[in-house]
Backbone as CSV, one residue per row, in Angstrom:
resi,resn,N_x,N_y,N_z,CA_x,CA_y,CA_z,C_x,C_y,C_z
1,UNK,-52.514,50.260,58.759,-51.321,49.428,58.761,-50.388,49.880,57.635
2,UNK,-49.041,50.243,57.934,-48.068,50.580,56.969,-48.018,49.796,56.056
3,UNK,-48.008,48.596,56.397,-47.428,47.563,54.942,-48.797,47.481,54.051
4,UNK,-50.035,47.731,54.300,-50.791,48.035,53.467,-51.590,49.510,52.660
5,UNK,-50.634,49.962,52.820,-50.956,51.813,51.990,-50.187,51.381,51.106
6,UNK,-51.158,51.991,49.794,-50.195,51.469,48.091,-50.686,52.992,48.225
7,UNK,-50.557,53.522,48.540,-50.083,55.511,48.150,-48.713,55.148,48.270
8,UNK,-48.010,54.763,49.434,-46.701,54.988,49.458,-45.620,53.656,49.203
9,UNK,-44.917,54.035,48.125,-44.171,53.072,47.751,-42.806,53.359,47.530
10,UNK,-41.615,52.880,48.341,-40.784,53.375,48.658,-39.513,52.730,47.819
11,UNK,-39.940,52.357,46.957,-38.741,51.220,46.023,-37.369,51.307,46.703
12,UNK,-36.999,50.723,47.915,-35.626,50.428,48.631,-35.808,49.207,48.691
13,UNK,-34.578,48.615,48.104,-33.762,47.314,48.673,-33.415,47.150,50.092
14,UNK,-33.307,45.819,50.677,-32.010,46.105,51.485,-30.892,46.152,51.659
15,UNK,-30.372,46.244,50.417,-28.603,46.730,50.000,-28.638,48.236,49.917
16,UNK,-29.761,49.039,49.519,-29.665,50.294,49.378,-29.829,50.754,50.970
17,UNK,-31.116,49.968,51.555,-30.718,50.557,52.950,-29.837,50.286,53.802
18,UNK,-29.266,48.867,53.817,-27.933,48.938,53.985,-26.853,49.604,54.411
19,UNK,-26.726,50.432,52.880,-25.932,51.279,52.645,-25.929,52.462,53.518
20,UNK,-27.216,52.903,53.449,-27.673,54.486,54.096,-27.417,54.138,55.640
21,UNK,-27.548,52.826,55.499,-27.756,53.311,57.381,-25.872,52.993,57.883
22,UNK,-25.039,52.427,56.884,-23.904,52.265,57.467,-23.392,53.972,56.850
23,UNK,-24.059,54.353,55.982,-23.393,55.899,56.053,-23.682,56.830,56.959
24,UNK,-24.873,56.513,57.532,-25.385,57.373,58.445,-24.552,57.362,59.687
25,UNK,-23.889,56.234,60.257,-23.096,56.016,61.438,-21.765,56.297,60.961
26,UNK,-21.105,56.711,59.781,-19.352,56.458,59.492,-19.069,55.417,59.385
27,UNK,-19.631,54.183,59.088,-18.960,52.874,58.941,-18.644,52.454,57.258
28,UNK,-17.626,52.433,57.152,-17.146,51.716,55.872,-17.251,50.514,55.739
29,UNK,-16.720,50.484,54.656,-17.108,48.488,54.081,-16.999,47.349,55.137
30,UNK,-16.376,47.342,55.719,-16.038,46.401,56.611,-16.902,46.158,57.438
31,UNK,-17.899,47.131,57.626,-19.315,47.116,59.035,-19.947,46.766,57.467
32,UNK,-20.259,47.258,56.670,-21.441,46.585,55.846,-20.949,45.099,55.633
33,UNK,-20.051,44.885,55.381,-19.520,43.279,55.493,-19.773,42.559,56.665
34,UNK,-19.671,43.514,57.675,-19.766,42.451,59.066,-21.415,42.368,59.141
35,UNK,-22.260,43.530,58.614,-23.781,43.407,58.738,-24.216,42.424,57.937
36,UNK,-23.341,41.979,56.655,-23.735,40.601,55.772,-23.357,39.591,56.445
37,UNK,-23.001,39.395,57.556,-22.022,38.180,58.131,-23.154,38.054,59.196
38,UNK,-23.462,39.115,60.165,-24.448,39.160,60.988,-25.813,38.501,60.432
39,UNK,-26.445,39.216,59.367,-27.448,38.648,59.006,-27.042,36.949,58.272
40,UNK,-26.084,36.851,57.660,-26.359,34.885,57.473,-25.823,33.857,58.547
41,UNK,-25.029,34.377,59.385,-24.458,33.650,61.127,-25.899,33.701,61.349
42,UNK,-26.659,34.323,61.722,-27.376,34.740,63.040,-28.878,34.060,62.115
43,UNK,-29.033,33.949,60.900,-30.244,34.199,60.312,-30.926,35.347,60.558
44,UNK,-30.754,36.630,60.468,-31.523,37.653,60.789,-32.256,38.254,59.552
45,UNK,-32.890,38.987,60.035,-33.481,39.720,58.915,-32.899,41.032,58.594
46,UNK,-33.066,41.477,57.305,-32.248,42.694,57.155,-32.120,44.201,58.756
47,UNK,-33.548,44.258,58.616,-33.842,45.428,60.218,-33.554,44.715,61.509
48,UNK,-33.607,43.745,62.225,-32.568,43.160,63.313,-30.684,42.947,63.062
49,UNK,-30.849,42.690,61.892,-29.079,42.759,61.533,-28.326,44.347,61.677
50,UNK,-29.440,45.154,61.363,-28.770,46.565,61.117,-29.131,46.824,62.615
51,UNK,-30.304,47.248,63.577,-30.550,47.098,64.612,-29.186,46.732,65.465
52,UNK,-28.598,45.570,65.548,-27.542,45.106,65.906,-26.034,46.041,65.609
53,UNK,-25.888,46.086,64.423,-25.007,46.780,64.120,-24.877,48.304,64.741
54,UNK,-25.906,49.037,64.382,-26.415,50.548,65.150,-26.379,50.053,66.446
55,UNK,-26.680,48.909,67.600,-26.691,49.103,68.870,-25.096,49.407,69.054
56,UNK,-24.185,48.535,68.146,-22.502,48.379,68.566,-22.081,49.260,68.627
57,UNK,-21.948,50.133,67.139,-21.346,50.713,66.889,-22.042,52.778,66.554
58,UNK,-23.061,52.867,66.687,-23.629,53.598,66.315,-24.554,54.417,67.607
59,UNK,-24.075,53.773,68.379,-24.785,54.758,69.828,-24.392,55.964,69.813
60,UNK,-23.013,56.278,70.028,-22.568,57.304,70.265,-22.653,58.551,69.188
61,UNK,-23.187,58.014,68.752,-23.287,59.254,66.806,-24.582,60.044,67.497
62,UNK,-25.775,59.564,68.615,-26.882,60.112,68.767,-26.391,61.433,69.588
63,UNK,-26.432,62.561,68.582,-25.514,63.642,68.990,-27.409,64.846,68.935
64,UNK,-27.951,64.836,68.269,-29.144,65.528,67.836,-30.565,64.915,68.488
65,UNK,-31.761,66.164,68.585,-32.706,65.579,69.076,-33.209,64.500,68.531
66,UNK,-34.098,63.762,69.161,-34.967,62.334,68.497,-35.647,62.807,67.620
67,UNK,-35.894,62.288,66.395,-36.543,62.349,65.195,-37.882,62.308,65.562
68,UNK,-39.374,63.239,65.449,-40.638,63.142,65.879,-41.548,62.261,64.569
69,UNK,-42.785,61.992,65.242,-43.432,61.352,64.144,-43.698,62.463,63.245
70,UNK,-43.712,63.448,63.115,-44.188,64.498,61.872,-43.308,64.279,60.897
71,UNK,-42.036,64.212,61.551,-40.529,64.679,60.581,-40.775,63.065,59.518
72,UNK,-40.784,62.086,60.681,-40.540,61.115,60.161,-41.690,60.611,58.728
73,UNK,-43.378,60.492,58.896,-44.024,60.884,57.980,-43.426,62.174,56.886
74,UNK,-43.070,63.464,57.019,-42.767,63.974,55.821,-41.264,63.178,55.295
75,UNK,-40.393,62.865,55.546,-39.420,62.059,55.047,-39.873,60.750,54.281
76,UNK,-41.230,60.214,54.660,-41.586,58.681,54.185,-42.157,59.292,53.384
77,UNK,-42.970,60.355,52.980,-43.502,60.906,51.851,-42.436,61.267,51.044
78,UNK,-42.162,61.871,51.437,-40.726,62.384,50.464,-39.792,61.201,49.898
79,UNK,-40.012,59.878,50.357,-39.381,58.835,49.898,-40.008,58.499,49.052
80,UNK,-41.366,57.951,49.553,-42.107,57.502,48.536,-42.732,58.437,47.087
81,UNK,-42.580,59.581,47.275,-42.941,60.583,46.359,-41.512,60.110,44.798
82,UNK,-40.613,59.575,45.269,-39.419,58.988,43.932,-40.605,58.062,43.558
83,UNK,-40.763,57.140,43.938,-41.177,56.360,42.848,-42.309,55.944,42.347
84,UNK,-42.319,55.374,40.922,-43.537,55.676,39.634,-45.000,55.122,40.374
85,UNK,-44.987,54.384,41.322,-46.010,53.527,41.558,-46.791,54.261,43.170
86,UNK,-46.255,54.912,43.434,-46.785,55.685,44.727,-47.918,56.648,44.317
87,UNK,-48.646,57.015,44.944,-49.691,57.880,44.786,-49.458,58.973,43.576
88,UNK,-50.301,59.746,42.959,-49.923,60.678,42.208,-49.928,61.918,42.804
89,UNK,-50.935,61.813,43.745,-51.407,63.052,44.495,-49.551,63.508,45.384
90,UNK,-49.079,62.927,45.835,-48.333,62.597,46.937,-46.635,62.635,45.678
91,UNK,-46.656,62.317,44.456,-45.588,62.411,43.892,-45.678,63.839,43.429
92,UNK,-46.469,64.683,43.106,-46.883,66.180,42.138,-47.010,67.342,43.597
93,UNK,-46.854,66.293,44.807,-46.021,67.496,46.126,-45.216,67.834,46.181
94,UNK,-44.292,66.630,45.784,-42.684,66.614,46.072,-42.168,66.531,44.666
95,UNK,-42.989,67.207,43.814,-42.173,66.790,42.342,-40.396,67.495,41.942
96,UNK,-39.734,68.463,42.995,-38.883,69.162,42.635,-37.774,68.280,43.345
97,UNK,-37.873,66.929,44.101,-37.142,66.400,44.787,-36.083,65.267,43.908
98,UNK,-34.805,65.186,44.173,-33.848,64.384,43.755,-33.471,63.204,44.399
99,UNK,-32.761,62.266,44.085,-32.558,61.259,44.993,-31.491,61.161,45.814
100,UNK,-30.404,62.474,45.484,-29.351,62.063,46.312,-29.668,63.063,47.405
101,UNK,-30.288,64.551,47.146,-31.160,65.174,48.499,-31.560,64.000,49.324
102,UNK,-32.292,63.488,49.060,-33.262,62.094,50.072,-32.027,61.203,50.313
103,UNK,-31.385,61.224,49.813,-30.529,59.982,50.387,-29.644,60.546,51.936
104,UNK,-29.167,61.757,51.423,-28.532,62.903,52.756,-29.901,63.069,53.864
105,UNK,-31.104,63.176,53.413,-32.037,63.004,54.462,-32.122,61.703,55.196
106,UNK,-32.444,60.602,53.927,-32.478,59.397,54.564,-31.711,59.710,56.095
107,UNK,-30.067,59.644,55.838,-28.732,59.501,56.447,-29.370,60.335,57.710
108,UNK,-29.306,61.304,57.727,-29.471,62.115,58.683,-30.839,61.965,59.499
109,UNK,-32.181,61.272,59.133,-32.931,60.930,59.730,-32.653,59.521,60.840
110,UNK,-31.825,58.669,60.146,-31.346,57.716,60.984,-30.200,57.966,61.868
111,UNK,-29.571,58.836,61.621,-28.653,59.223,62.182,-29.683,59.555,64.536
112,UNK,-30.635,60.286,63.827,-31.211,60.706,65.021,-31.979,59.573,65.642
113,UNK,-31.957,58.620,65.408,-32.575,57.524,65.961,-31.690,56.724,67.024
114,UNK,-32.490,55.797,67.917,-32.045,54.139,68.574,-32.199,53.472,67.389
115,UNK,-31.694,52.998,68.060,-31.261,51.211,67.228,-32.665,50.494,66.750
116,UNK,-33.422,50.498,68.001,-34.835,49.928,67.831,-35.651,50.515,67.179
117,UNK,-35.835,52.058,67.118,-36.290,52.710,65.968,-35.523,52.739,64.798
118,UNK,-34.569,52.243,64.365,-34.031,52.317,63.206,-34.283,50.773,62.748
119,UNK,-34.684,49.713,63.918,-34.886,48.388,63.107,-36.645,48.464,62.575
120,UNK,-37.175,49.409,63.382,-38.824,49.456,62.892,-39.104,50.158,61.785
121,UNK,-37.959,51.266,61.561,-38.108,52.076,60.530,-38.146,51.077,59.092
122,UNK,-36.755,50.526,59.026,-36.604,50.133,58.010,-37.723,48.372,57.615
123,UNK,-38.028,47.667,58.858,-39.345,47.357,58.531,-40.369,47.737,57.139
124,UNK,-40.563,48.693,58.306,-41.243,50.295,57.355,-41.512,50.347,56.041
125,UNK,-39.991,50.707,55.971,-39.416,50.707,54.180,-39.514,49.712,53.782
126,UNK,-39.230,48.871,54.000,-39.121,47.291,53.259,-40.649,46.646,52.951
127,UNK,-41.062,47.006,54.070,-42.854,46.887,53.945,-42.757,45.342,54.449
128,UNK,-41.585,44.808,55.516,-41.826,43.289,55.460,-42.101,43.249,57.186
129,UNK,-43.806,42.831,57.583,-43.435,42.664,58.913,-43.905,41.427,59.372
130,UNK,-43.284,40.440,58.333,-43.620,38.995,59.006,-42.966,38.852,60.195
131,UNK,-41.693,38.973,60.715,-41.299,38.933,62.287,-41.879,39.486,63.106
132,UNK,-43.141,40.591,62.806,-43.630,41.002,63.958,-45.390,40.593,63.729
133,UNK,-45.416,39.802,63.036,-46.968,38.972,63.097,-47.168,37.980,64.310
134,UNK,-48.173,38.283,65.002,-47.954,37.394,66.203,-49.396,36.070,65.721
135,UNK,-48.491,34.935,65.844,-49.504,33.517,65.225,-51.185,33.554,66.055
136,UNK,-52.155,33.527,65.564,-53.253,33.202,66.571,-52.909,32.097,67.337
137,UNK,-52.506,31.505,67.396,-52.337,30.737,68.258,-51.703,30.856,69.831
């Protein structure tokens, strides 16, 4: 289960991802404003608010092949390899890496996605998957 590996620790907000994923589509302030409006109208969670946003406005950007699970694992390593609390083994791989490289990856990894993979991704990152816990009941 993703949300329980403490090798990988990806220290993103969701203002930082936010950000990446309205850069990844060309949207300026005004879509990150409307994605803050989306998520407190709607009550959403950060990855259904952006989800939403990428279905509107962000279809047509899917110009490149679909992102595979390989790519996508070395990118989550490579995320989590920034910060202090992630594995050591896994930070002394990627020790020559910067954050604004990864941030142009980030961009461009979402860029190749749906909407629905870009709301699971960032899940992912966030490490939050109480909306997708299903109650025993």
């Amino acid at each position: 289960m993703p949300a329980r590996r403490c090798d990988r620790v990806y220290d993103l907000g969701e203002k930082r991802i936010a950000h990446i994923a309205a850069k990844a589509w060309g949207t300026g302030t005004s879509r990150q404003q409307e994605l803050e409006d989306i998520r407190k109208e709607g009550n959403l969670d950060c990855a259904t608010a952006i989800m939403k946003v990428v279905a509107d406005y962000g279809a047509q950007r899917l110009s490149r092949a679909p992102l595979t699970i390989t790519e996508l694992e070395h990118n989550l390593d490579q995320e989590a390899a920034l910060c202090d609390f992630s594995d050591v083994e896994l930070r002394k791989r990627y020790s020559q890496l910067d954050r604004s490289s990864l941030s142009s990856q980030l961009t461009s990894m979402f860029q190749r996605m749906s909407s629905l993979d870009v709301k699971w991704v960032v899940r992912l990152l966030l490490k939050d998957w109480t909306l997708a816990i299903i109650p025993k009941n």
